[in-house]
N, C-alpha and C positions, 0 to 999 in steps of 0.2 A: 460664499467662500467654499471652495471643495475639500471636503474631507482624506483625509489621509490614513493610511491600514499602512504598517509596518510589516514584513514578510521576512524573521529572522532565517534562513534556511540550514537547513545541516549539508546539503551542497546544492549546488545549480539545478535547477529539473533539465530533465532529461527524455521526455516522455516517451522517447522512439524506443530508449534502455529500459525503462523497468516501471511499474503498475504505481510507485510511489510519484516518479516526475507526472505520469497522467496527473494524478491525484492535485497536483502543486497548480498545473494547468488549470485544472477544474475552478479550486477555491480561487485562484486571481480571477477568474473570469468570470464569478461569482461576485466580487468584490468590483471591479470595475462596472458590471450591471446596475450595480448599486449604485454607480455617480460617485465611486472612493477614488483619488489618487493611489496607485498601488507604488510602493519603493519594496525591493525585493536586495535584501544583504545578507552577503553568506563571510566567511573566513574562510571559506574552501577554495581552493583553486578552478580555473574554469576548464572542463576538457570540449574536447572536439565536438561531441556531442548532445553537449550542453545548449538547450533552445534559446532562441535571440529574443530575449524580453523587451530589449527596445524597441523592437519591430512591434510591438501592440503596445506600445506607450507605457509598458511597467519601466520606469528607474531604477537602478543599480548601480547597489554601493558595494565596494571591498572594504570588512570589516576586520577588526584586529582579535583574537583573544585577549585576554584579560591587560587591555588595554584601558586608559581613560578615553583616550578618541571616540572610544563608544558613547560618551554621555554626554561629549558636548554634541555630537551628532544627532542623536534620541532628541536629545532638547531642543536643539535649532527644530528638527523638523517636528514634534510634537504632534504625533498620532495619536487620534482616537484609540484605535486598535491595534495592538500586536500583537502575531501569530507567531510563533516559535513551533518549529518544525522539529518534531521529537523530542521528547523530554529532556535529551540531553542540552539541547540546545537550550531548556529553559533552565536548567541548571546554570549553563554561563553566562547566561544574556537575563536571566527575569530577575535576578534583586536591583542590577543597572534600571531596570524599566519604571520596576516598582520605586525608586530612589528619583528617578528622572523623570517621570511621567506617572504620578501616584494614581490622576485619573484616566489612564487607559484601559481599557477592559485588556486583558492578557487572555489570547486564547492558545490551545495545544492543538495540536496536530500530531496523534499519536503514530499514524499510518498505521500500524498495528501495534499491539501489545507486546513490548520486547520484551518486557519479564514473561509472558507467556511462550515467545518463540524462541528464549533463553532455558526454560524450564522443558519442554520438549526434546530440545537439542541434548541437553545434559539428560534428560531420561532415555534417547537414543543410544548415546553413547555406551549409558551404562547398561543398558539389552534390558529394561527394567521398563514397567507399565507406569506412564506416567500420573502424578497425583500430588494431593496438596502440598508434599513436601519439597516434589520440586517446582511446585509455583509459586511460593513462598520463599522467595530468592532473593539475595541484595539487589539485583536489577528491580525488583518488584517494590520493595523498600524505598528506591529512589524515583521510580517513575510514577507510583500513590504520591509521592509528597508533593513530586512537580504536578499530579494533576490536583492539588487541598489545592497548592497555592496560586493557579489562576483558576480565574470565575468562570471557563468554561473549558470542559474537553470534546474533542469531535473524535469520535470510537466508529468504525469503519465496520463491523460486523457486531451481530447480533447475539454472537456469543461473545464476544467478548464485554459489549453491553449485561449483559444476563454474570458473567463473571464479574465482571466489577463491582456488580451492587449484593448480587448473593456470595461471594468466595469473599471479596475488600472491603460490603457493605458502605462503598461510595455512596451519598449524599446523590440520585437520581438528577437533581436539580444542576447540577453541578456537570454532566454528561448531556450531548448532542448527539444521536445514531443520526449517521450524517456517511450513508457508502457513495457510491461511485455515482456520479450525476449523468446521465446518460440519454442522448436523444432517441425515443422510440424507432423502432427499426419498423418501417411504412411496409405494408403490402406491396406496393413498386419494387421496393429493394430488394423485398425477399423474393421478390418470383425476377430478378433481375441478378440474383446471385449465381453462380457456377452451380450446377445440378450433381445428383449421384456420380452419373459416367461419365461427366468430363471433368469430374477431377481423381487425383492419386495421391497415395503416398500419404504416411503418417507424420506429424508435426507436434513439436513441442518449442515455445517460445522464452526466453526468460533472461537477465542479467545477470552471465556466469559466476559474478562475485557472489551473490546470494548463494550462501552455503546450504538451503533447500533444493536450491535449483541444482547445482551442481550432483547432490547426493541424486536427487533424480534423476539424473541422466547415468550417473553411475551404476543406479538398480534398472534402468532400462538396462542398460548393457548386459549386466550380470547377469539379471533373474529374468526378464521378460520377455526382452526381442528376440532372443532365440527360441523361445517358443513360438513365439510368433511366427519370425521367418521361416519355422521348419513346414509350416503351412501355408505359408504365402511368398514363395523365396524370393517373385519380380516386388516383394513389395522393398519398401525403400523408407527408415527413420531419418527425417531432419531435424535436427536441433540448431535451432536459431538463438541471437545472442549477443548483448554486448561485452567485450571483454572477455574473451576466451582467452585464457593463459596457455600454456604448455602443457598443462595437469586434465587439460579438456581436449586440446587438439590431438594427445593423443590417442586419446580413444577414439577417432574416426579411422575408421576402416569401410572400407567405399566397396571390398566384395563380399563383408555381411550383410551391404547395405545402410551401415550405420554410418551417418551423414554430418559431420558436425559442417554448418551452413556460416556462420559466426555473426556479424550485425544486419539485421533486418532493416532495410532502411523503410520500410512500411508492412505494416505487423499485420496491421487486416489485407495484404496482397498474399500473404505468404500464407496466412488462415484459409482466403476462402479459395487460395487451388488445393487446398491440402482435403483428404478425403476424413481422416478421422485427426483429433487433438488427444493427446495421452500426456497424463501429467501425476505421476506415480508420485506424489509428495509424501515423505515420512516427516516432515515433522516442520514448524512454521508460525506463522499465527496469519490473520486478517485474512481480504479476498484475493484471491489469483487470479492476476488481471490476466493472465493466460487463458482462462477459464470464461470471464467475461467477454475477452477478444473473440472468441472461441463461438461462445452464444449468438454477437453481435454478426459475427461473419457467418454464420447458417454452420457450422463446422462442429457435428455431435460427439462427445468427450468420454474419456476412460478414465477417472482419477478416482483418490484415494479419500477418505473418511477425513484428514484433514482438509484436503483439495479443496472439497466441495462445503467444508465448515461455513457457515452464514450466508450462501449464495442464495439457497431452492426454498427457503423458509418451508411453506404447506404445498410448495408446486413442486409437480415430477422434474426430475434431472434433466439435463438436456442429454445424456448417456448412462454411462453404468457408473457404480461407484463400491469397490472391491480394495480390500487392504490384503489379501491373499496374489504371489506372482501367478499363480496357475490360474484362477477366474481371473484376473485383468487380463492375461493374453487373451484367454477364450471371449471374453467378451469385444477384445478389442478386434480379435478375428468378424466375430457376429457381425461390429461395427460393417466391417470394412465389407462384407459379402453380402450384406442384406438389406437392400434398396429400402425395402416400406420400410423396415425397423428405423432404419436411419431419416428416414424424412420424417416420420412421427416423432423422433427426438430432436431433429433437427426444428421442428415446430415445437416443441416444448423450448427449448433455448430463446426462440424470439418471446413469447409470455414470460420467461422470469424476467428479460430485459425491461419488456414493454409495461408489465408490472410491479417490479422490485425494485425500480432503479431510475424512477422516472423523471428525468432534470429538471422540468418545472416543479415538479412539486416539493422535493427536496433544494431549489435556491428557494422557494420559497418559508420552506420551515426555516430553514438557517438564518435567512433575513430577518424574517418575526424574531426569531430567539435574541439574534444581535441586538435589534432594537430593542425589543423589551428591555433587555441585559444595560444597555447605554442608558437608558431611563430610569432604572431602579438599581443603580451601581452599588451606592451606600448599602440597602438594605440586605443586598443580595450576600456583600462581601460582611455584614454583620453578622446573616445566617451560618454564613460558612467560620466560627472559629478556629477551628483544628487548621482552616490555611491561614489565619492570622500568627497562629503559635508557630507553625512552621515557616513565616516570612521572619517570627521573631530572630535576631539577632547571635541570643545561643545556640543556635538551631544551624546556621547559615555557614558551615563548614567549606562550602563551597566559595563562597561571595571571598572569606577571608584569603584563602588559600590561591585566589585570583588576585585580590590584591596586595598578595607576598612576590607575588609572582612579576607584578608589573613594578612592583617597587624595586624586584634585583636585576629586573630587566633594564632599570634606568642607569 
């Protein structure tokens, strides 16, 4: 009889828009390797660019919020596993799981740390260095509970790993360092990619709604590209993009050179004619699959101290990495004029792939950890009390105020 993984989502993936749908892609494809049935339910609406799950045989359900339909559903289909896609989402959906399926393993899917890219944000804002006290945030408060109370989290970078158990003192056991699953990029590929001189033109890729992304395209404008361009005026910035609002289109100006491009309908086409990748991020959490897109397409990068956060661990960058606007240009100039430099970074980028990130061997951790976890469910979730306290009842502010909600809805 085949097993079943339940896949609560915060919305549809979307992989062509942004590093999180890659991510969704990933773990299904993970899960189906395994021989699981994948069912894949969101209560988000579906957009245009939303990938066709039944085309690889994932199922798909439209869920309700704080609806009961959810729990005779849960029960009919009765998964092993459920994945709940962001914390928030185990907010809505995990005391239903735990009530309707007490023996599923519940796993998280944090994509990054929102109390961390909450706490940055608000240190931005306030021109102020960020530190324990804005990472210590109600978002942090609610995303440590939702990770006590299922039996596993998957943490996507290594700092954020290293914060969780040193700054929240998370239970390690309780955490999976689980980044981007990636097939080695072959020596074929790489001497089969577009070379120095026959490519142009600077690139940045990203899903405008992300208020990282957008602030970076707005400090390119401001602070950078006109450095740039005043050294290189045939060069030419695109910004590629799903979802470009009005607040983005109009900042393209076509005789600065500044390009807004808008959806990429293939992110590695637009990477490897592009000459250098520039990704000026102030502020964020997890890895920038712009950055990874970047490495994989041979395409050597200019980003920022956050940018390049849990990418390079002990390996060289695949480019510069500069929080100052004056050494990002200048380097990004370097980039763009200096053949060797750029092919020797350009070959660093294929090592962090072919070594950081390498898909077998991360489905493979993930699978063991599953299994073990499905084996030793009792003893695991007896170690863990602080997520028993926090499933407890008094605690579940959330569960109630769901089922206030579907009682006025009636």
């Amino acid at each position: 009889m085949k097993k079943n993984v339940l896949i609560i989502g915060f919305v549809w993936p979307e992989p062509k828009s942004s590093a999180a749908g890659s991510r969704m892609m990933q773990l299904i494809n993970v899960f189906q390797a395994q021989g699981y049935v994948v069912t894949f339910a969101t209560s988000c609406a579906k957009s245009d660019q939303a990938f066709d799950l039944k085309s690889i045989g994932v199922k798909t359900v439209a869920i309700t919020l704080n609806c009961g339909s959810f729990d005779v559903f849960i029960s009919e289909l009765s998964p092993e596993i459920v994945v709940f896609d962001r914390f928030n989402v185990e907010e809505q959906f995990g005391w239903r799981v735990a009530e309707q399926c007490p023996n599923a393993l519940r796993v998280l899917d944090t994509e990054d740390l929102h109390a961390l890219r909450r706490g940055r944000h608000q240190a931005f804002k306030d021109q102020k260095e960020f530190n324990r006290t804005y990472l210590f945030n109600d978002t942090a408060k609610r995303e440590i509970a939702s990770i006590y109370r299922c039996d596993l989290t998957l943490i996507i970078s290594e700092a954020e790993m290293t914060l969780l158990k040193e700054q929240f003192k998370v239970d390690e056991r309780l955490l999976l360092y689980l980044p981007f699953m990636i097939d080695p990029v072959s020596v074929d590929t790489q001497q089969q990619l577009p070379g120095f001189l026959t490519r142009e033109h600077f690139v940045t890729i990203g899903n405008f709604l992300h208020e990282p992304n957008y602030n970076s395209i707005l400090y390119l404008k401001e602070s950078i590209w006109p450095l740039i361009r005043q050294k290189l005026p045939k060069a030419e910035m695109h910004m590629y993009g799903a979802y470009a609002t009005q607040k983005v289109t109009q900042l393209h100006n076509k005789k600065e050179g500044f390009v807004i491009k808008g959806f990429a309908e293939n992110a590695n086409t637009v990477m490897q004619n592009a000459k250098v990748c520039l990704a000026p991020l102030r502020f964020g959490a997890g890895l920038k699959g712009k950055i990874v897109d970047a490495m994989v397409s041979g395409t050597p990068c200019v980003t920022t101290t956050i940018g390049a956060e849990g990418l390079y661990g002990q390996l060289p960058p695949n480019g510069f990495i500069s929080d100052s606007p004056e050494t990002f240009a200048e380097h990004a100039i370097e980039l763009y004029t200096n053949e060797a430099q750029w092919n020797a970074l350009q070959d660093n980028g294929f090592k962090v792939i072919n070594t950081r990130f390498q898909k077998v061997e991360f489905e493979t951790v993930f699978s063991n950890r599953l299994q073990s976890l499905l084996l030793n469910l009792d003893s695991h979730r007896q170690d863990n009390f602080i997520g028993q306290v926090l499933m407890h009842h008094t605690l579940q502010s959330t569960k109630y105020m769901s089922k206030w909600i579907e009682a006025k809805n009636k």
